[in-house]
C-alpha positions in Angstrom: 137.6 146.9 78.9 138.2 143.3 80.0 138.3 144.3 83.8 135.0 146.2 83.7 133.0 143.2 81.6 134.8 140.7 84.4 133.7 143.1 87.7 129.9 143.1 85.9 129.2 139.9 85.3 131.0 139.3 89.5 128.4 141.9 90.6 125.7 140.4 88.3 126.5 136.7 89.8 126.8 138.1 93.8 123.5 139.9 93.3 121.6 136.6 92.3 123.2 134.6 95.2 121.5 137.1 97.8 118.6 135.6 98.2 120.1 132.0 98.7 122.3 133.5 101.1 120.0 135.1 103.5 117.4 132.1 103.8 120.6 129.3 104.2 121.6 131.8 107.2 118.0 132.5 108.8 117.6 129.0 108.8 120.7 127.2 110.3 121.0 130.2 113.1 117.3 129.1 114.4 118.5 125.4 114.5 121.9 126.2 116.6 120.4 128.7 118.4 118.2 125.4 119.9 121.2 123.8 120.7 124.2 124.8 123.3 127.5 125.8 123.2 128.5 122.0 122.0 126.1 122.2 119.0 127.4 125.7 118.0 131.0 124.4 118.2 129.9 121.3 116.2 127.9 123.1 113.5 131.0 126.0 113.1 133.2 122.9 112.6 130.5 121.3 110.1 130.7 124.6 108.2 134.3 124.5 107.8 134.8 121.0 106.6 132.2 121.7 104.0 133.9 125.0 102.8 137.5 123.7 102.7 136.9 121.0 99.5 134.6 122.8 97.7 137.1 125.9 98.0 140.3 123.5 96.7 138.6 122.4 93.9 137.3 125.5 93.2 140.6 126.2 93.3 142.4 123.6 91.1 139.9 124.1 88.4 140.4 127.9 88.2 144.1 127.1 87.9 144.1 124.8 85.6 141.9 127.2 83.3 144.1 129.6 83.6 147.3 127.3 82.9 145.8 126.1 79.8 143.8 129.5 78.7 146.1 129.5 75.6 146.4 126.1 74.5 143.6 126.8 72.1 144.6 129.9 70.4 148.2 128.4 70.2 147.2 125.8 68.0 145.1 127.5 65.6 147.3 130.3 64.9 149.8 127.1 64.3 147.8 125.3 61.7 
């Protein structure tokens, strides 16, 4: 029951992204389509610096949800 209410609410959340996503890409491959081969190698390097933060503190925040998903539920059944 859990894994069906979790893959919902991931297709619900990837369907309202979709339009973000498609205008973000139009848009940047006009710009390095402009430039040359230097200005595509810059921008796919641009793109990775930007994605590798945001994905580690994606990252740490997730785990340290999951690592403290209990915490709560421990005390209150305590008191």
């Amino acid at each position: 029951m859990k894994l069906r209410r979790y893959a919902l609410v991931f297709v619900l959340l990837l369907a309202l992204t979709a339009p973000g996503l498609g205008q973000g890409c139009s848009m940047c491959s006009s710009s390095v389509g402009a430039t040359g081969e230097k200005g595509r190698k810059t921008f796919t390097r641009a793109v990775a610096v930007l994605l590798f933060p945001t994905l580690g503190m994606m990252a740490a925040i997730v785990g340290v949800a999951f690592r403290y998903r209990n915490r709560y539920s421990d005390e209150q059944q305590d008191s």
